[in-house]
C-alpha positions in Angstrom: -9.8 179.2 -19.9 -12.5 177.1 -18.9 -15.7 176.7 -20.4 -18.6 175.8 -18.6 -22.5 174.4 -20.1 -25.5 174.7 -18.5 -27.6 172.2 -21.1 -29.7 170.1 -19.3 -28.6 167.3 -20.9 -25.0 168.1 -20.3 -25.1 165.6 -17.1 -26.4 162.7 -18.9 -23.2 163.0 -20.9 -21.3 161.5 -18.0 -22.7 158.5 -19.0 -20.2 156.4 -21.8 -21.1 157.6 -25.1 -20.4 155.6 -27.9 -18.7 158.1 -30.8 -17.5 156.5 -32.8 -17.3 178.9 -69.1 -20.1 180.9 -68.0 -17.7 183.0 -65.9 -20.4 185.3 -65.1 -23.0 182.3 -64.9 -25.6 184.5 -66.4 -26.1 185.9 -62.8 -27.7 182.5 -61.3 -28.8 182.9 -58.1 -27.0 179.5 -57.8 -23.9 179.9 -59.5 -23.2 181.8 -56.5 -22.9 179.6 -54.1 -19.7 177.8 -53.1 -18.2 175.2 -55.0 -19.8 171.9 -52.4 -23.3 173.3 -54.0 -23.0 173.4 -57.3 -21.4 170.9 -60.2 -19.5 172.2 -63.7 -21.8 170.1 -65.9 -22.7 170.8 -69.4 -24.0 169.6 -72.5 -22.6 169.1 -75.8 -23.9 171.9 -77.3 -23.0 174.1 -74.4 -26.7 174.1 -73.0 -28.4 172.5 -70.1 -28.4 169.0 -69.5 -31.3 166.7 -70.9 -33.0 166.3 -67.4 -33.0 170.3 -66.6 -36.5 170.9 -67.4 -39.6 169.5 -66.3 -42.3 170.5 -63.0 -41.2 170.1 -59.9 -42.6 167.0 -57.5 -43.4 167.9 -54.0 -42.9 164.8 -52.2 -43.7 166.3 -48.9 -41.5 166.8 -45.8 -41.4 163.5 -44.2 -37.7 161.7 -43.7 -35.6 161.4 -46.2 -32.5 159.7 -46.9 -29.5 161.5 -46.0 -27.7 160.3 -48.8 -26.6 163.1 -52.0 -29.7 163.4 -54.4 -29.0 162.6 -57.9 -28.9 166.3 -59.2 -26.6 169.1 -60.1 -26.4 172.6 -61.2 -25.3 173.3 -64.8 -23.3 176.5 -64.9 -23.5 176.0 -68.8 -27.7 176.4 -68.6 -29.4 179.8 -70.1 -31.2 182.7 -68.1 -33.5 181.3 -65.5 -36.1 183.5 -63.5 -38.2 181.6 -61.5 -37.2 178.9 -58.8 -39.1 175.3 -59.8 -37.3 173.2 -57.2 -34.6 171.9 -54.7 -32.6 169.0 -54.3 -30.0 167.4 -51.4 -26.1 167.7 -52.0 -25.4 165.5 -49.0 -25.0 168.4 -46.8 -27.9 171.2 -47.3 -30.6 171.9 -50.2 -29.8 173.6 -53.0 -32.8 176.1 -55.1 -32.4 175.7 -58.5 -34.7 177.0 -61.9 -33.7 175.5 -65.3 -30.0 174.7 -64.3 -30.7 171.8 -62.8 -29.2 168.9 -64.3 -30.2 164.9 -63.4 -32.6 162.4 -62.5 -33.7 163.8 -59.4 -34.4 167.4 -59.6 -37.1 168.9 -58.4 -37.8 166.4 -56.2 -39.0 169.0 -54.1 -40.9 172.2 -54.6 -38.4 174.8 -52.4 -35.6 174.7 -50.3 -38.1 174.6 -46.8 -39.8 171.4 -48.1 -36.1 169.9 -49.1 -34.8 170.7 -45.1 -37.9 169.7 -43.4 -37.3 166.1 -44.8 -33.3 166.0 -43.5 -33.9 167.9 -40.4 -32.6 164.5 -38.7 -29.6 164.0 -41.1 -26.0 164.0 -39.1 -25.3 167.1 -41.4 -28.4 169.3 -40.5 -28.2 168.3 -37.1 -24.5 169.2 -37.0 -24.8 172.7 -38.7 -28.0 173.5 -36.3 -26.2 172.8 -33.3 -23.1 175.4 -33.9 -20.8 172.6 -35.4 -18.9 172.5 -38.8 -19.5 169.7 -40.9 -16.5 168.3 -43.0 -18.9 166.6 -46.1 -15.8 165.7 -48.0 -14.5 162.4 -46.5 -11.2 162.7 -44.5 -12.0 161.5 -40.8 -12.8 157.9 -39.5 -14.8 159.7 -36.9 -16.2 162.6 -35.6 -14.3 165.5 -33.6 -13.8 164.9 -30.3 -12.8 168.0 -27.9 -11.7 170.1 -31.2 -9.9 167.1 -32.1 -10.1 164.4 -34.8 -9.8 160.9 -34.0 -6.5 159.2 -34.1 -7.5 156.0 -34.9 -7.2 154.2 -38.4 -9.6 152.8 -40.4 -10.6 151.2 -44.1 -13.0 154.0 -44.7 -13.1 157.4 -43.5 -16.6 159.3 -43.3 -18.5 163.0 -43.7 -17.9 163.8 -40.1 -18.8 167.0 -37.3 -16.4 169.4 -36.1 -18.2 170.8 -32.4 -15.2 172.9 -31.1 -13.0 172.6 -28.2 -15.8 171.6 -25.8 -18.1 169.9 -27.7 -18.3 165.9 -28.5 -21.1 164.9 -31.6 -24.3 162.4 -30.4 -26.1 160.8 -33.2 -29.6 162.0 -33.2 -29.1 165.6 -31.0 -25.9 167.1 -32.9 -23.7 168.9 -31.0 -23.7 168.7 -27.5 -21.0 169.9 -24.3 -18.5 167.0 -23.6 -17.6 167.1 -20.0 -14.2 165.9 -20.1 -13.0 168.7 -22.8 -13.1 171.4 -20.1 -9.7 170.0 -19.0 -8.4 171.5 -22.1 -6.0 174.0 -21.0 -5.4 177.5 -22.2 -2.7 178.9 -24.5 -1.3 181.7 -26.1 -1.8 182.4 -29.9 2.1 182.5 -30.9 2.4 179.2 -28.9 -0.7 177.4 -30.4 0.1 178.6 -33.5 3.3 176.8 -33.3 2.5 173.8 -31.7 -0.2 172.9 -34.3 1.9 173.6 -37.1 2.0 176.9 -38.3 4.1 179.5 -38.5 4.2 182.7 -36.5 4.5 185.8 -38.7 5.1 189.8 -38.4 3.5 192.7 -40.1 0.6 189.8 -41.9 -2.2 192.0 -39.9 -3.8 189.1 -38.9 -4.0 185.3 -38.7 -4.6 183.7 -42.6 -7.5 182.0 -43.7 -7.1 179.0 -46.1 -3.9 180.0 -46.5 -4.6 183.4 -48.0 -3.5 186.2 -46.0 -5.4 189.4 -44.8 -5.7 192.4 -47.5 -6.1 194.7 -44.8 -3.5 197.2 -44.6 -1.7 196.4 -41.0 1.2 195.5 -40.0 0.0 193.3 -36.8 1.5 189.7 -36.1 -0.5 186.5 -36.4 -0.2 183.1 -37.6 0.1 181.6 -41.2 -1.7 178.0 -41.0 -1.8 175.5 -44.1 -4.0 175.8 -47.3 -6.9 174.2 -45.8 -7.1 175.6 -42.1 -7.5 178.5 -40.0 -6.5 179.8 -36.8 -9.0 178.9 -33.8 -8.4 181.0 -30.5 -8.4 178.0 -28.9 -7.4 175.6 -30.8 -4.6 176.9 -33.5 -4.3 176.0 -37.1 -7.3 173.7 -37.9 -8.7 172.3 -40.9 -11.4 174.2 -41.7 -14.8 172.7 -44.3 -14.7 176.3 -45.6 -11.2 176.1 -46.8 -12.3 172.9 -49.1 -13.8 175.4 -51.7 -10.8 176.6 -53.5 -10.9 180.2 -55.5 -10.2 180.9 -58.8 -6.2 180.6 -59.8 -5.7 177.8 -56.5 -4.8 174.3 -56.6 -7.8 172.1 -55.9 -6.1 169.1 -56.7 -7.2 167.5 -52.7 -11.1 169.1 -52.9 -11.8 168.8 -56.2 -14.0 172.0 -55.2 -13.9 175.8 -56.7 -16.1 178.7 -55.8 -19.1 180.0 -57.5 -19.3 179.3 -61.4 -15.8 178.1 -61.7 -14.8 174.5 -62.3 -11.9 172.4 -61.2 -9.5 171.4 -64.4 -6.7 169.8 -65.0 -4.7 166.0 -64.7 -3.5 164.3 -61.1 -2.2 166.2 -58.4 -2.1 169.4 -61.2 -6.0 170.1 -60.8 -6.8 174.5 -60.7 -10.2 176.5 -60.4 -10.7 178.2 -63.7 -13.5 179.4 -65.2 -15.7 176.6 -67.5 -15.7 177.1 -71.4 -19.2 176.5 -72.2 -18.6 176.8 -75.9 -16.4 174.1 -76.0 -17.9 171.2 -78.3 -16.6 168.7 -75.8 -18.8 169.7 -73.1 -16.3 169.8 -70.6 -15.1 171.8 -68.2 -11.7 174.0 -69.3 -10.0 175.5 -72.1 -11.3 174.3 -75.3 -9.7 171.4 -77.6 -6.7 172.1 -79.4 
């Protein structure tokens, strides 16, 4: 089915474009946020990391670089009330109190002041604009039509995701591109097939990340990889969401694990478990032997 934009900037797109533990976290606002925002660092003694405390400084709003901000959360930190700062991951501003571990927290005084200053970063602009922004390096280039680019290259790049119809343009974010409206329209068994996945009975539902639907149905629908999900359009696609693994999965490729849970473990044998703060080490993971 086609898809028609009316953006008045959609024309000029004729044009060539160049596209290149503390299992419960003490109940930290930011423990609970996905496993891109927050890092599984502790001290020795199980407390919060030497540069956790301290006022914030309000550097203003003006441009920043785009670049992650020396700073982390420490799921291991005590009981914090009060929000004293924010600080950049790369892809969006993270609030954090007296978990904050590293050189550069508090850099500004709340999460408003943080995004006014990377309102022009590729991964704000993306995220504004209705795309999905891959922050873990996998692409040598940004979607194009739904699609990633096939070319090779010595160093792949965060990149945007804009959907079946949309191209990425540095400086505007997501915007219609007039030659993906040639894309033509398939049905879910076959796009689930042709992209990979398999076509399945009685799983009530496409999966997401690979985990199937706990609803209690007995519909058809398609199971895509560990890292995708099914797009009406599209099929199985790799998915920045999926990057965040759960507690009990393999996050051997993300390195990534929900909420206050850390990834753990050797090469290729990585799994999200929950960090042992206690642990004289201060590492993430069951204790010492």
């Amino acid at each position: 089915m086609s898809k028609t934009f009316t953006s008045p900037l959609a024309f000029a797109l004729f044009v060539p474009l160049a596209l290149t533990g503390c299992p419960d976290a003490h109940g930290s606002p930011d423990a609970a946020m996905n496993g891109s925002d927050v890092s599984c660092v502790c001290a020795p003694d199980g407390g919060p990391g030497p540069d956790a405390f301290g006022p914030p400084i309000d550097v203003g709003v003006g441009p920043a670089s785009c670049a992650p901000q020396a700073a982390a959360i420490d799921l291991c930190a005590p009981i914090c009330d009060a929000i004293t700062g924010a600080f950049w991951d790369g892809t969006r501003c993270i609030e954090h109190s007296c978990n904050c571990t590293g050189p550069e927290c508090g850099v500004y005084a709340d999460r408003e002041a943080c995004q006014a200053a990377h309102t022009a970063c590729d991964a704000s602009l993306c995220e504004a604009t209705g795309g999905a922004w891959f922050a873990r390096p996998i692409y040598c280039g940004h979607f194009e039509c739904g699609t990633p680019p096939s070319v090779a290259c010595d160093e792949t790049i965060p990149v945007c995701d804009c959907g079946t119809y949309g191209i990425f343009v540095e400086g505007a974010g997501c915007m219609p591109g007039p030659l993906c409206e040639l894309i033509a329209p398939r049905e879910d068994e076959q796009l689930c097939t042709e992209t990979g996945g398999t076509w399945m009975m009685g799983i009530c539902g496409p999966t997401t990340c690979g985990r199937f639907s706990g609803l209690d149905c007995a519909g058809p629908g398609c199971a895509c990889g560990a890292y995708e999900i099914f797009d009406g359009e599209r099929g199985c696609i790799p998915s920045p969401e999926c990057d965040v693994r759960q507690a009990g999965e393999d996050c051997s490729e993300t390195g990534l694990c929900e909420g206050s849970v850390c990834c753990t473990g050797g090469a290729g044998l990585s799994q999200c478990e929950a960090p042992q703060c206690g642990d004289p080490s201060g590492l993430c993971g069951p204790p010492r032997p």
